[in-house]
N, C-alpha and C positions, 0 to 999 in steps of 0.2 A: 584353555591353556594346554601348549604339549610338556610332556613328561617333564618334570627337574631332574636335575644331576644333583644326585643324593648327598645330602652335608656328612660332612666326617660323623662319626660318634660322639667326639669330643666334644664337637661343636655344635651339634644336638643337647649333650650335655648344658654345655656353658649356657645355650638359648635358655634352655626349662630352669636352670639356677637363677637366672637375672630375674626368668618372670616371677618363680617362685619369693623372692627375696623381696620383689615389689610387691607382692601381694600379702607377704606378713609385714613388711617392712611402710607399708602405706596402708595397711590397717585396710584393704577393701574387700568384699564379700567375693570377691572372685576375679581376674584377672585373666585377657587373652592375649597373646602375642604371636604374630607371624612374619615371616622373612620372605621377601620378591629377590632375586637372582638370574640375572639376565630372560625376564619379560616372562618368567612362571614363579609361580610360590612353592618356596622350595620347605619350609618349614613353619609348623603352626603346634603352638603350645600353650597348655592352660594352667590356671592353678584357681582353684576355688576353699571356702572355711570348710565345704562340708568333700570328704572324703570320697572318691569314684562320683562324682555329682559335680566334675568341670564342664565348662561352658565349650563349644568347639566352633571349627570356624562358619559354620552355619548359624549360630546365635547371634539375633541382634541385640547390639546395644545402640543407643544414641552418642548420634557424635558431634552434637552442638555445631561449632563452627567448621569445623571438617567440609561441612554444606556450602560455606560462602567460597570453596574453592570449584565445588559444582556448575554453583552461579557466574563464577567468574568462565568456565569454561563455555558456558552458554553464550555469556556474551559477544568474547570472542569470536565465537560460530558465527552472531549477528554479524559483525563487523568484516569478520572474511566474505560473508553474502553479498557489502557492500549495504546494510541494510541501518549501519550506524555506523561512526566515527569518533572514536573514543576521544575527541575533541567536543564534540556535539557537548550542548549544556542538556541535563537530564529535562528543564521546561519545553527542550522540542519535542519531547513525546509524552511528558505528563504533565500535568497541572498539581504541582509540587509545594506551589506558594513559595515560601520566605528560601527554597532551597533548591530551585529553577535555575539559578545561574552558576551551581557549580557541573563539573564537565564529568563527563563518563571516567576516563580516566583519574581523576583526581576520589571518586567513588573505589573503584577498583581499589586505588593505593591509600586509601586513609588518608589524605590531603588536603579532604573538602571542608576541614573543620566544624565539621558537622559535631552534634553533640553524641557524645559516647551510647549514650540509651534513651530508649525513645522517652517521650513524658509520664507520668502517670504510674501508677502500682509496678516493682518489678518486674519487667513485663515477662521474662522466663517461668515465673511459679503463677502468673495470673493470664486467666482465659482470652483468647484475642477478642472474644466480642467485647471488651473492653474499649477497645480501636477498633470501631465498625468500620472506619475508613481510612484511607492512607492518612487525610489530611490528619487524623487525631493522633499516630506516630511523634509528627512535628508540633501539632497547633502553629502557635502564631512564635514559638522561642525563638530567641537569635541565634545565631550560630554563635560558638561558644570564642571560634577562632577566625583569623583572615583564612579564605581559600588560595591552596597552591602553597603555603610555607612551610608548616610543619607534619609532622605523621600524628596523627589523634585517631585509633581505633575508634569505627562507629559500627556500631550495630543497625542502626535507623537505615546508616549510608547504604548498606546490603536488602534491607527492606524496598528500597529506593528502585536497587537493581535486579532486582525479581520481579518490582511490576511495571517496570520497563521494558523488560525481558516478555510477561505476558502481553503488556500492550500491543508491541511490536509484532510477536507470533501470533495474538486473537486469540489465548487461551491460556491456562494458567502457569505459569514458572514451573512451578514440579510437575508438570505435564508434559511440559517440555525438555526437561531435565529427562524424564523417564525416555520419551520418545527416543531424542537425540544425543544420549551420552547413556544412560543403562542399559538402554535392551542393546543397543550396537556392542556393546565392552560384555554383555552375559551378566552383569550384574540385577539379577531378579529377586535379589535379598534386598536393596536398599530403598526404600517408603519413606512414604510423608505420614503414615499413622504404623503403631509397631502392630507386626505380625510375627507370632507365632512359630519357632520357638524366639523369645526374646529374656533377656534379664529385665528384676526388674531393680530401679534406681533406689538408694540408700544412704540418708547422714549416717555417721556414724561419733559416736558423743567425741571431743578430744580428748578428755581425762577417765573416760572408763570406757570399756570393750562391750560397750552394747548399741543398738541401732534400734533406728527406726527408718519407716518409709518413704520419701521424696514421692512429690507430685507428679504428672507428666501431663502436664497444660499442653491444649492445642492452642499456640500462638498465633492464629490469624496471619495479620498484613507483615508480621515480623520473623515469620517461618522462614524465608528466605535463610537468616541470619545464623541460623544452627536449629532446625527441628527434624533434621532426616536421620533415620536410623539405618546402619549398615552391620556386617559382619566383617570379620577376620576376612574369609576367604572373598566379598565383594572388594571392600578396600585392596586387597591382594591385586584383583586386575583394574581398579585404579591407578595404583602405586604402576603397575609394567605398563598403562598408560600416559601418566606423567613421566616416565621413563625414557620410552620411545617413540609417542606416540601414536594418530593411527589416523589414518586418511579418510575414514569413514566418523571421525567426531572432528580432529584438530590436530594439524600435521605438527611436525614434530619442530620446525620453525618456528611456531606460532606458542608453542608450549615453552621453548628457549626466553619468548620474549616475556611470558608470565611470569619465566624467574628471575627477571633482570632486576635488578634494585629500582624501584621506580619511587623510591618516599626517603627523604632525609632520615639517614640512620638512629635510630632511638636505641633506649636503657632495653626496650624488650629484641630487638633486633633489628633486620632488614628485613622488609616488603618489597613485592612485586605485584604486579597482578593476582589480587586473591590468592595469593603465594607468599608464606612466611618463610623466611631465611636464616637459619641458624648455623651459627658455627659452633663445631664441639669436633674436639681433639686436633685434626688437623684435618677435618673434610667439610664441608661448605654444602648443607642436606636442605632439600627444601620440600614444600608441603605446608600441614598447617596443623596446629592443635584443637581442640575443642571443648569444650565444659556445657551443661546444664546440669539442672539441678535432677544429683543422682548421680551423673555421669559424666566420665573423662575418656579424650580418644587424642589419638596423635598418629602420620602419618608422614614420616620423612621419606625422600629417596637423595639418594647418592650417584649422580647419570655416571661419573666420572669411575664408580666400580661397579656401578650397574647391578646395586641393592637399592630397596626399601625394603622400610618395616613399619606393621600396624599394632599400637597396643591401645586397646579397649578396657576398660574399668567401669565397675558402676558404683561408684561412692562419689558423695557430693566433692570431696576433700581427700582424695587418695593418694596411691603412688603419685612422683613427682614425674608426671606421663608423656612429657617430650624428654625428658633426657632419659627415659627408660626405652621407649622406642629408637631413639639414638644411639642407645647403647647396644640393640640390637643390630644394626646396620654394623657399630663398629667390632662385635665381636667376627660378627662372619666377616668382615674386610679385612682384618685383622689375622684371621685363625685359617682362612684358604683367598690367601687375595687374588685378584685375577690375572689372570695370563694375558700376557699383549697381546695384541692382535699382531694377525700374521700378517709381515712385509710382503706387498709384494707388488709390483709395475699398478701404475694408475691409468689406467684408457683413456685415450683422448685428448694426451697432451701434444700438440704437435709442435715443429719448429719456431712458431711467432711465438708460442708462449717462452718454447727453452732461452729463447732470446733474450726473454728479459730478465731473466734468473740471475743472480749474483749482487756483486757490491753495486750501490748505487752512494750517491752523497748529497746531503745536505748541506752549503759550503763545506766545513773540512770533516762532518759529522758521519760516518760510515754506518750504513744499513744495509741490509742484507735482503733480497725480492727471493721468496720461493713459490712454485705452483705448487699447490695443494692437491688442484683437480684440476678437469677441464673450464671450468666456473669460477675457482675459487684461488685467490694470490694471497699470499703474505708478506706483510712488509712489517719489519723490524729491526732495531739498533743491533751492529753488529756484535755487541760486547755492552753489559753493564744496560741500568734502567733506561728509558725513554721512553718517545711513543712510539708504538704500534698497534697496527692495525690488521683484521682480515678484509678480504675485499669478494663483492659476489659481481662476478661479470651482468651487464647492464644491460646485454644483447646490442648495445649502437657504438662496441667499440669501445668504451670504457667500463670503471668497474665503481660500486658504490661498499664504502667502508661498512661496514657490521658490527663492528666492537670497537675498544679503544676510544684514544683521542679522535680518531677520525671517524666516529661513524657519523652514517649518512654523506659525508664529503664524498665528491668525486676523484678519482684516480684516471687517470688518461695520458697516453704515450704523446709528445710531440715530435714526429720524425723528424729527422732530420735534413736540411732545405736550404739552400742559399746562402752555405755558409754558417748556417746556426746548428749546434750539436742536438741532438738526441738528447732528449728529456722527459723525465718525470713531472706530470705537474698535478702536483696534490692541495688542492684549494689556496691556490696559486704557492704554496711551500713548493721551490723546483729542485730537482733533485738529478745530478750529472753524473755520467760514469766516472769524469775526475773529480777530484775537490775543486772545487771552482775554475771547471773547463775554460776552455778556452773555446772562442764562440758559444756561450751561456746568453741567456737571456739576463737582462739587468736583473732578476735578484737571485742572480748566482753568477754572476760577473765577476773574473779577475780584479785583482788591483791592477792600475795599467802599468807598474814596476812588475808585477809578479810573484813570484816566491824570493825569499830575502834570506839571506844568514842571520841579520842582523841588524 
């Protein structure tokens, strides 16, 4: 990471108050917090019960599910290889039994209604050889739901795609993970067994101020699901990786589409890809939280001020630890928010694009076309709600939607020929430089009266 531009005092201040307040305030044996700020870590602060004996950002904790956004980024990699198709049913590469016909995607987004946790003994406080094999995860249960309708977090589902994930590469999921997303990012804190220095996990009773020790089970076929432990300063360059990304793990495209909402909105939030979506105050952070027994972790970023923040706990039942990492993001957004980026000419726009710039209409409906770049258009209502859309040039002369109502639709000019005007035609919606030109193609065709008083 190069150098941060240093946080105010204050807002050094207010960081070390929130973690502080979480750590008496959630009753846990110690508590870490750090802030990402355009793609370095700009701020890391601890608070522990025993006095000069806080944890720093080289301490690991475990960050339970934290891991299934690892796994998701793995997969991903597969699929830009061309090596899967988040369509594919998970029975083209494993032998899954009862849960073969749901798709990679519906995996990723909690959709497969799969069952929440696999069978048998909790399987977080109890040893994986419990489930020597994948198949003992499932057995022979049903699914609990139809696939494809609702969001039902699964634990199992992430089991699923870890040894999918090793199938595919001929070796094991956190092998892979280490190879092709840790060592490229520098993160050489973050394991599939704790090393040294690490906390260690802790109930702590609800009605009196004493504790005891939580287990740290090695969960087998279910490790996928949340068994990797990380630090402050690893998650730090995850966080300016889901940020911006990085063309040596997953461009920054491809991490856009991890945060798209991909599962019908539920009581706990939005999903995307291995991507939890939360809203808190008025910013829209994504990432993901995680729990096992002992421990809490949470990892939001903010692209749009170009923060994240990591807060780590080790109490079974602690600070309330996505909105306390949330609250870190909003105080530095809040306390030095960011400077616009600087205006200035976009390369590579030439004349056919200026062309198409300005009002355009949908019968009498006025939209606005601007060039973004030399790839990329925007089309939008001139005034008040509607659709809109961005558009990525196609390379054959047209342009395919990105977001909005139109994505994936095609966008393409039809010049003008024989009498017929110049148009827009956007999945056959046509769109004329007048309100229903004159020479239109029939579905944006005058009335043959024309414009009326009355």
């Amino acid at each position: 990471m190069r150098e941060p531009e240093e946080l105010l005092p204050a807002t050094r201040r207010a960081l070390l108050r929130r973690v502080a307040t979480g750590q008496a305030e959630g009753r846990t044996p110690s508590l870490v917090g750090a802030v990402v700020r355009d793609g370095v870590q700009a701020w890391c602060g601890s608070r522990s019960m025993i006095e000069n004996h806080e944890p720093d950002g080289n301490t690991q904790f475990r960050i339970g599910s934290l891991t299934k956004t690892f796994v998701a980024v793995l997969i991903m990699r597969l699929r830009a290889e061309g090596l899967l198709d988040l369509a594919d049913p998970v029975g083209k590469y494993l032998d899954s039994g009862v849960t073969g016909s749901v798709t990679i995607a519906q995996l990723l987004s909690h959709t497969a209604g799969l069952a929440a946790e696999s069978r048998g003994p909790w399987w977080e406080r109890t040893p994986g050889d419990l489930r020597p094999s994948l198949g003992d995860i499932f057995g022979d249960q049903p699914r609990p739901l139809p696939a494809g309708r609702q969001f039902h977090y699964s634990n199992p589902g992430f089991a699923l795609l870890g040894a999918l994930a090793g199938q595919v590469r001929g070796h094991s999921w956190d092998e892979a993970v280490r190879r092709e997303i840790l060592s490229p990012l520098g993160m050489v804190r973050t394991t599939l067994r704790a090393q040294a220095p690490h906390a260690g996990g802790f109930a702590v009773h609800p009605w009196a101020d004493v504790m005891q020790p939580e287990p740290a089970e090695h969960t087998g076929y279910m490790a996928p699901a949340g068994d990797l432990w990380s630090t402050a300063d690893d998650l730090c360059r995850f966080a300016a990786f889901l940020l911006d990304g990085d063309d040596r793990v997953l461009p920054a495209a491809a991490l856009e589409e991890m945060r798209t909402q991909a599962a019908p909105p539920s009581s706990a939030g939005g999903y995307g890809f291995g991507t939890q979506i939360m809203k808190h105050q008025d910013r829209t952070l994504f990432g993901h939280t995680g729990s096992m027994p002992g421990f809490l972790a949470a990892l939001w970023v903010s692209p749009g001020d170009g923060l994240g923040a990591v807060a780590l706990s080790n109490a079974t039942a602690g600070p309330p630890i996505a909105e306390l990492a949330a609250d870190l993001v909003e105080i530095v957004a809040s306390s030095e928010p960011r400077l616009p980026e600087r205006w200035k000419p976009v390369p590579g726009i030439g004349p056919e694009l200026l062309a198409l710039t300005g009002l355009w209409y949908w019968g009498p409906r006025p939209s606005v076309l601007r060039v973004l770049s030399a790839e990329t258009l925007e089309l939008r209502p001139a005034s008040g709600p509607g659709r809109g859309s961005r558009f990525r040039a196609s390379g054959d002369g047209t342009w395919t939607g990105l977001d909005g109502y139109y994505t994936g639709e095609t966008l393409r000019l039809v010049p003008a020929a024989d009498g017929v005007a110049e148009y827009l035609d956007l999945g056959t919606f046509v769109f004329t430089r007048e309100p229903y030109g004159p020479g239109s193609p029939v579905a944006a065709r005058p009335h043959k009266d024309g414009w009326q008083t009355g």
